[in-house]
TORLUMVO-764106 format. One record per residue (C-alpha): residue number from 1; residue in one letter; chain; x, z negated, y. Coordinates in Angstrom, 3 decimals. Layout:
! TORLUMVO-764106
> NUM	A	A	X	Z	Y;
...
***
This chain:
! TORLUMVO-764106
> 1	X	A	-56.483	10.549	-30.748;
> 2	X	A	-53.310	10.338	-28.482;
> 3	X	A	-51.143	13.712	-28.750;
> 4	X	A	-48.102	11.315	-29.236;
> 5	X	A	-50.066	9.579	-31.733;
> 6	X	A	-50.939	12.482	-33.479;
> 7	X	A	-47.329	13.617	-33.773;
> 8	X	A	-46.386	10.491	-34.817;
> 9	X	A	-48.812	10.582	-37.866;
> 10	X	A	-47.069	13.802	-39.363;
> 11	X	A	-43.796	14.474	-40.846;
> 12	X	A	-40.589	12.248	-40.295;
> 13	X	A	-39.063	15.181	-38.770;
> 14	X	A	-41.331	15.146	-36.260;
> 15	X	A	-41.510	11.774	-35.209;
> 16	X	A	-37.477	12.420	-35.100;
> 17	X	A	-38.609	15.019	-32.700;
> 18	X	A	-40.582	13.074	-30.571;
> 19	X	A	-38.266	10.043	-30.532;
> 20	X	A	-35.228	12.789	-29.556;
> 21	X	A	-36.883	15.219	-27.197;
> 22	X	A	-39.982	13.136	-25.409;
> 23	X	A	-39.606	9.660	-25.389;
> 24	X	A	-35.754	9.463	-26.111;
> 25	X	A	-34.404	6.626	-28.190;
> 26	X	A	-30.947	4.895	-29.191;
> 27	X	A	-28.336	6.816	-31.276;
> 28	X	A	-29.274	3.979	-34.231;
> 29	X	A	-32.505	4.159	-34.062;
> 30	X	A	-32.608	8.246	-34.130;
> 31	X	A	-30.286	8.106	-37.236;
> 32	X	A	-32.477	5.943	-38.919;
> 33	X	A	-35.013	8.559	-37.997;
> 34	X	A	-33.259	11.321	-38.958;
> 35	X	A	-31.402	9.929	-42.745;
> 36	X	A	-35.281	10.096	-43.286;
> 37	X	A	-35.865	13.239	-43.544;
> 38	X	A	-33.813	14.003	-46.646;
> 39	X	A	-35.823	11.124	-48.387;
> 40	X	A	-39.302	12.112	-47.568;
> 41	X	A	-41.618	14.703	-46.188;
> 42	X	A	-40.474	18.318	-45.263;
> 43	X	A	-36.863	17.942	-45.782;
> 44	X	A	-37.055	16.048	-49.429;
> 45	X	A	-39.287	18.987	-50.335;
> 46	X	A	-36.980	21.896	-49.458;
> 47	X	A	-33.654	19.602	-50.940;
> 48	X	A	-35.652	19.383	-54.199;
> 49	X	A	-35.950	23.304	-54.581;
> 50	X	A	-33.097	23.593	-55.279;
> 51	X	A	-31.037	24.855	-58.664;
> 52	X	A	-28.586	23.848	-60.643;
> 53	X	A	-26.042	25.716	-59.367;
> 54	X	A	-26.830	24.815	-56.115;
> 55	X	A	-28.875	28.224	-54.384;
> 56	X	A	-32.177	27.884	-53.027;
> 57	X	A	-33.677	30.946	-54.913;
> 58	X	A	-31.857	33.553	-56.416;
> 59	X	A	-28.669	33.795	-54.020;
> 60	X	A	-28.024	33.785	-49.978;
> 61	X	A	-30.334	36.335	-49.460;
> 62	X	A	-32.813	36.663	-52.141;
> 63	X	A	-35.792	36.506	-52.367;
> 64	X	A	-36.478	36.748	-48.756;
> 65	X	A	-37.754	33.361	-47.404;
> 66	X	A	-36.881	31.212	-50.258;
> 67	X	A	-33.135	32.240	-50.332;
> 68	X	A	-30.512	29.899	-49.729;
> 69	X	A	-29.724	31.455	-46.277;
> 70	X	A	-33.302	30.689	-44.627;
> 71	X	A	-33.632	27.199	-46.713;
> 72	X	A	-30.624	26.174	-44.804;
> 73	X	A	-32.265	28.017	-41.527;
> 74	X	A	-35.421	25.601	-42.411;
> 75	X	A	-33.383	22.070	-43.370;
> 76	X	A	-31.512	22.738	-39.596;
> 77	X	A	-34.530	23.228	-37.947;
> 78	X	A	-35.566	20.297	-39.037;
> 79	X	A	-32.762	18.981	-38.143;
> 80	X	A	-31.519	17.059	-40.988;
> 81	X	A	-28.146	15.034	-40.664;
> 82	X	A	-25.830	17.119	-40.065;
> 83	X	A	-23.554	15.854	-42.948;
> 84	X	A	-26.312	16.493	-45.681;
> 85	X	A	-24.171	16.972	-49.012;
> 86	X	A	-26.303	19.845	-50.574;
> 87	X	A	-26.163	22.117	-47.011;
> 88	X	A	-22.302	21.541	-46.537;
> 89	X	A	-21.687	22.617	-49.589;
> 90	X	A	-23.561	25.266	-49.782;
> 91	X	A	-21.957	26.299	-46.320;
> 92	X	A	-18.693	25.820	-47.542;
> 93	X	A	-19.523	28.248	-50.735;
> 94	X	A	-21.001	30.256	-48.165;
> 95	X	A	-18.172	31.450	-46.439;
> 96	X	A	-16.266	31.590	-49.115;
> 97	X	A	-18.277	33.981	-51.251;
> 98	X	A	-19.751	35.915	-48.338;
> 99	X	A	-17.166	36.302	-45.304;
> 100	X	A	-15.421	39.874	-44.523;
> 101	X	A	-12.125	40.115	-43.725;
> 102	X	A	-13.239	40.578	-39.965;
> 103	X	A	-15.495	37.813	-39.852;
> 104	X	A	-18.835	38.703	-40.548;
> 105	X	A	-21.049	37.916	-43.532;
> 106	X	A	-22.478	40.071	-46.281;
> 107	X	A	-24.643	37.964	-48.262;
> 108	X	A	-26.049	40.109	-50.751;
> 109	X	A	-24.787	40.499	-54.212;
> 110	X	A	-23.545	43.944	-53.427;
> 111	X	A	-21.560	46.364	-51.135;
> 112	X	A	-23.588	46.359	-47.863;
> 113	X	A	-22.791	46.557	-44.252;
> 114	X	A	-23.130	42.873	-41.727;
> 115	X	A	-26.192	42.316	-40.279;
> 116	X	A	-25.847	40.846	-36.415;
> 117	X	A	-29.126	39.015	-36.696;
> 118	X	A	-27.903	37.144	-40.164;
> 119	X	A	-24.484	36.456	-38.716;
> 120	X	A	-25.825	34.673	-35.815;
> 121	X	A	-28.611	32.549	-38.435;
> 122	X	A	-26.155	31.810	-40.348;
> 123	X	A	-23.594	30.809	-37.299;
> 124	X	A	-26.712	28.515	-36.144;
> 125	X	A	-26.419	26.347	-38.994;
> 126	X	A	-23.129	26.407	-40.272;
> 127	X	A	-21.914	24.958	-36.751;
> 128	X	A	-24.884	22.518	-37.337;
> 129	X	A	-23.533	21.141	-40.943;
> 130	X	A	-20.230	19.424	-40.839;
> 131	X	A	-17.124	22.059	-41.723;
> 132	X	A	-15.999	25.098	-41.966;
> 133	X	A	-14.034	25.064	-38.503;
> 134	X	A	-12.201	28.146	-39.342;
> 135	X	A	-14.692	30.522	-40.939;
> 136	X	A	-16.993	29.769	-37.809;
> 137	X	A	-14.220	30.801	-35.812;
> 138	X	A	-13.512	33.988	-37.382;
> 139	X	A	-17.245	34.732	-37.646;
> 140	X	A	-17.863	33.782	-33.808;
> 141	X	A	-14.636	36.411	-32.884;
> 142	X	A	-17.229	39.314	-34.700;
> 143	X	A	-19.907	38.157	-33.205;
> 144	X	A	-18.694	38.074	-29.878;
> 145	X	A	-17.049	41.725	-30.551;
> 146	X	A	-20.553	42.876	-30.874;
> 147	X	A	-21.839	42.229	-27.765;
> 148	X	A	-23.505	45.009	-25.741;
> 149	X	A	-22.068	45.635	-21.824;
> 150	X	A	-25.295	44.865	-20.464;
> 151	X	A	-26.023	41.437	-22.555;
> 152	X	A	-27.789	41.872	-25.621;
> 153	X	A	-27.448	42.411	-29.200;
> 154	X	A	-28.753	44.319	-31.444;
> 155	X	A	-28.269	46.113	-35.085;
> 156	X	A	-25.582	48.857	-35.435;
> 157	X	A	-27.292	52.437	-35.405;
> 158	X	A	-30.244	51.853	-33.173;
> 159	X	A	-29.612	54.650	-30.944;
> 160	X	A	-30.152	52.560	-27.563;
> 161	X	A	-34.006	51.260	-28.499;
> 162	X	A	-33.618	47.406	-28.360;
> 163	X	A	-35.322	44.278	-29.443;
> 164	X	A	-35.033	40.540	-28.604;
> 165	X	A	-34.727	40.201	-32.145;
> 166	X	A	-30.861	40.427	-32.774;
> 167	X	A	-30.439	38.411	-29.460;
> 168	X	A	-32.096	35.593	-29.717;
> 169	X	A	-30.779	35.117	-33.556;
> 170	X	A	-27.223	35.060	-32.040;
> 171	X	A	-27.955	33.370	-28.942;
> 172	X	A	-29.362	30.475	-31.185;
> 173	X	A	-25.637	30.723	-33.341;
> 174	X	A	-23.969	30.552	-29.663;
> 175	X	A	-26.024	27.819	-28.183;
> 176	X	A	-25.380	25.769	-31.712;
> 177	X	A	-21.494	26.149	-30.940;
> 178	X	A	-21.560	25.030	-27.951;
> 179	X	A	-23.196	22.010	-28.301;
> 180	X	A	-21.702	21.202	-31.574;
> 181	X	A	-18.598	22.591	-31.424;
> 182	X	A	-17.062	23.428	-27.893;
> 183	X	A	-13.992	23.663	-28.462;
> 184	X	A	-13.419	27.037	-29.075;
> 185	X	A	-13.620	30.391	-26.549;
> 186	X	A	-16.260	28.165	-24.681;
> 187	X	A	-15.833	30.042	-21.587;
> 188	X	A	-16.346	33.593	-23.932;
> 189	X	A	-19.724	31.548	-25.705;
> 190	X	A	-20.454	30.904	-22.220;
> 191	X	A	-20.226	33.952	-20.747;
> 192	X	A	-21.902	35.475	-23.657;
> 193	X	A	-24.742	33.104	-23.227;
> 194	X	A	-25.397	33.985	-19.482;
> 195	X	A	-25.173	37.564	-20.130;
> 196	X	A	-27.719	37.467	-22.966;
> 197	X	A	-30.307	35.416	-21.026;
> 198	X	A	-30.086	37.426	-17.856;
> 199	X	A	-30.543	40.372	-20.069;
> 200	X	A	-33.850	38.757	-21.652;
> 201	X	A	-34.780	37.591	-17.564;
> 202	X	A	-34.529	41.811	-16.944;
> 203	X	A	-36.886	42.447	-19.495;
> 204	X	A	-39.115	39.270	-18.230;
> 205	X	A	-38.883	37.984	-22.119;
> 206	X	A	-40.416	40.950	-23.500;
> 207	X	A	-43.594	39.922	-22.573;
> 208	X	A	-45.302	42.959	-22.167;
> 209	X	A	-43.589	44.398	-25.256;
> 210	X	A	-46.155	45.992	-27.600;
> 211	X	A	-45.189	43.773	-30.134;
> 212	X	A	-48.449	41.696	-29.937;
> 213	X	A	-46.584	38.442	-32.495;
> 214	X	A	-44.283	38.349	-29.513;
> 215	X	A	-46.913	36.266	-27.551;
> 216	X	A	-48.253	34.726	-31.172;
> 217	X	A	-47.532	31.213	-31.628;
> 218	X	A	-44.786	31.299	-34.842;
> 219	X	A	-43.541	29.256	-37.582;
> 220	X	A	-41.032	29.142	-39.075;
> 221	X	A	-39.816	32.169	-36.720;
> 222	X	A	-37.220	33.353	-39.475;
> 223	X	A	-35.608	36.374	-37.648;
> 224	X	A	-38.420	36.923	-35.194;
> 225	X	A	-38.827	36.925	-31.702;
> 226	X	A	-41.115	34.905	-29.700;
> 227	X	A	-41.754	33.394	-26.331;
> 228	X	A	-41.968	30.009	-27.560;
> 229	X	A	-38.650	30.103	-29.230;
> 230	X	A	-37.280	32.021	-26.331;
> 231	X	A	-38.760	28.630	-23.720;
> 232	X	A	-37.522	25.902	-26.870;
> 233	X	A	-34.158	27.956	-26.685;
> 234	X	A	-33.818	27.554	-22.752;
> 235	X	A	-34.811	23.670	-23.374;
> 236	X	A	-32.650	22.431	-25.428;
> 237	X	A	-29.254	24.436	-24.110;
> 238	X	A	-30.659	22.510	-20.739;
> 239	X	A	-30.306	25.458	-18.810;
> 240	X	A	-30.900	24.877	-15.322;
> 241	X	A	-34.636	25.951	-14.167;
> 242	X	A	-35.068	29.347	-12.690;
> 243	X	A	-38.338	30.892	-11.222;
> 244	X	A	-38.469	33.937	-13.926;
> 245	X	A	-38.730	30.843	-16.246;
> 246	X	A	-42.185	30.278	-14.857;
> 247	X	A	-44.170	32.890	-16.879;
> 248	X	A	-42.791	31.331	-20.226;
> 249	X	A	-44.199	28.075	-19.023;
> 250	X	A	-47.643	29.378	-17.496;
> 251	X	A	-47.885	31.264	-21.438;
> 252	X	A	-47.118	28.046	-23.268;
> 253	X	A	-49.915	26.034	-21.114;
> 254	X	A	-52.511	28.795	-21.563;
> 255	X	A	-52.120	28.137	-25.298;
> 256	X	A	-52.829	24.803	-25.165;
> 257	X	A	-56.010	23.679	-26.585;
> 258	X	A	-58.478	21.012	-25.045;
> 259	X	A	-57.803	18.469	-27.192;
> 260	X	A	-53.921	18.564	-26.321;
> 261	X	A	-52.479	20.595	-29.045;
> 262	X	A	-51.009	23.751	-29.990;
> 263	X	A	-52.263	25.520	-33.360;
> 264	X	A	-50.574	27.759	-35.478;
> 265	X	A	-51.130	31.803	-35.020;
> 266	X	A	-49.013	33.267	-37.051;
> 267	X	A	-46.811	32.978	-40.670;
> 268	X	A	-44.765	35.659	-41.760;
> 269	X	A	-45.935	36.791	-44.986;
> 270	X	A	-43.424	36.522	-47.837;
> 271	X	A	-42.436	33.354	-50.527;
> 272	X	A	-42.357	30.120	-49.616;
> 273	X	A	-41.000	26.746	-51.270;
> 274	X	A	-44.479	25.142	-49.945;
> 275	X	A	-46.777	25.617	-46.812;
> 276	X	A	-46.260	23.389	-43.898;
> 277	X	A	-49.102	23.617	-41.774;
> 278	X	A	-52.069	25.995	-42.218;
> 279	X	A	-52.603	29.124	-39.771;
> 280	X	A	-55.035	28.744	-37.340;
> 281	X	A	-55.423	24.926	-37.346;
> 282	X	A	-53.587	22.434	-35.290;
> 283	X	A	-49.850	22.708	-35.382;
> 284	X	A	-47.153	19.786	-35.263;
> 285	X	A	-44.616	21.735	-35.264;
> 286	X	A	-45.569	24.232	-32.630;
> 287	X	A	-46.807	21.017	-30.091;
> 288	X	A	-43.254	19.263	-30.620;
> 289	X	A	-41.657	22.135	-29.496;
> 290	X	A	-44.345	23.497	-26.772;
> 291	X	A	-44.336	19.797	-25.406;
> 292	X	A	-40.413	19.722	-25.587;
> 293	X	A	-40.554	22.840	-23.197;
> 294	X	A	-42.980	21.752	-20.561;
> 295	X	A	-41.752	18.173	-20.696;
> 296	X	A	-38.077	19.113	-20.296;
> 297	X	A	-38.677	21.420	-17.130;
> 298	X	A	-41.354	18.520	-15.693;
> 299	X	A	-44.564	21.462	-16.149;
> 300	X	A	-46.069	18.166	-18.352;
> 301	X	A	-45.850	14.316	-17.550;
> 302	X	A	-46.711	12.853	-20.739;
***
């Protein structure tokens, strides 16, 4: 079978996917797409797991993975309409349950110190959803505040040993502003951006790191880093092409299989509302995003 055709036989927010990101359609016909995906498939699935009063799970942070915090992580990654009731709502309660005076988000039941990585998950899809202008701003002014000199970020008290981890998490929360909302400290986001990527370039991605699920093909990525979400990152901010992108690309095509597709190495372990795809077999969701990459920065003529 076709690769396109394929994709086109899975989920609705996939075929979304492929009629956004490789063969781009009209705005009508991509909403018609994408008010879809709260009706059927992935996206009516994770909307009906929800409660009564109104968390996924137990609260914004627990259990791990079936919280309300990652469920909304999941329904933006999926990229539901961005004006789905249940996820501005929950938003909305969000913030106004969770937020610190300074900004940033504690979104456990009790006492307990920000976490850099959670701010910027939960900055990636409340600028996604409709609202909140004001509790974005004040949680982008602690986000920015946290930024290393040299470009990264990373979790209060790690004495100087870094991961991509915290980085990419904001960088995803910064990347979501600016394109959904730029009108606020868009030079600062920008800035912010650059400094964060060129930091990554330094390190070449990580991709020597020890951290072997670093070059393991992920889904959902959660709070991990990967290469493949580093590459979709760098793809859909359109950041202009730069040689030290080139190892990303050579990595994604050297997981290609013969038939065309991508499969699925690696699921964190934890609860889940339902699998997606199974490990090891032929991924949808990984080949969207793997063909997004190569076919943004012309490595792939489909």
């Amino acid at each position: 079978m076709n690769i396109v055709q394929w994709l086109l036989a899975g989920d609705i927010s996939i075929q979304y996917g492929v009629y956004k990101y490789l063969f781009p359609q009209d705005s009508t016909i991509l909403a018609q797409y994408q008010e879809r995906i709260s009706q059927e498939g992935y996206g009516a699935r994770f909307l009906a797991c929800q409660n009564k009063i109104g968390h996924w799970g137990l609260y914004y942070y627990q259990p791990k993975w079936t919280c309300t915090h990652y469920t909304l992580l999941d329904l933006k990654n999926l990229e539901i309409s961005r004006n789905e009731p249940a996820c501005c709502k929950m938003v909305k309660q969000m913030f106004q349950d969770c937020q610190k005076e300074e900004g940033s988000l504690n979104l456990s039941k009790y006492d307990h110190p920000s976490d850099l990585a959670i701010d910027g998950m939960a900055l990636n899809y409340s600028a996604y959803f409709d609202g909140c202008e004001e509790n974005i701003h004040r949680l982008i002014d602690s986000i920015l505040a946290r930024q290393e000199p040299t470009g990264q970020f990373d979790l209060a008290g790690s004495r100087g040993v870094y991961t991509p981890m915290v980085t990419i998490c904001v960088l995803e929360g910064i990347g979501e502003c600016l394109l959904r909302r730029p009108s606020y400290r868009t030079e600062d986001l920008l800035n912010a951006e650059e400094k964060a990527i060129n930091y990554l370039i330094e390190q070449r991605f990580f991709m020597n790191s020890t951290d072997k699920k670093i070059t393991q093909l992920t889904y959902p990525s959660r709070y991990r880093y990967d290469l493949l979400r580093m590459a979709s990152y760098l793809a859909r901010r359109d950041i202009p092409y730069q040689p030290a992108f080139q190892p990303l690309f050579d990595w994604i095509l050297s997981k290609q299989k013969f038939e065309g597709w991508w499969y699925l190495e690696n699921i964190l372990p934890g609860n889940i509302h339902f699998e997606m795809e199974s490990k090891n077999q032929p991924s949808r969701l990984i080949t969207l995003k793997a063909l997004h990459v190569l076919h943004h920065y012309k490595v792939l003529t489909l």
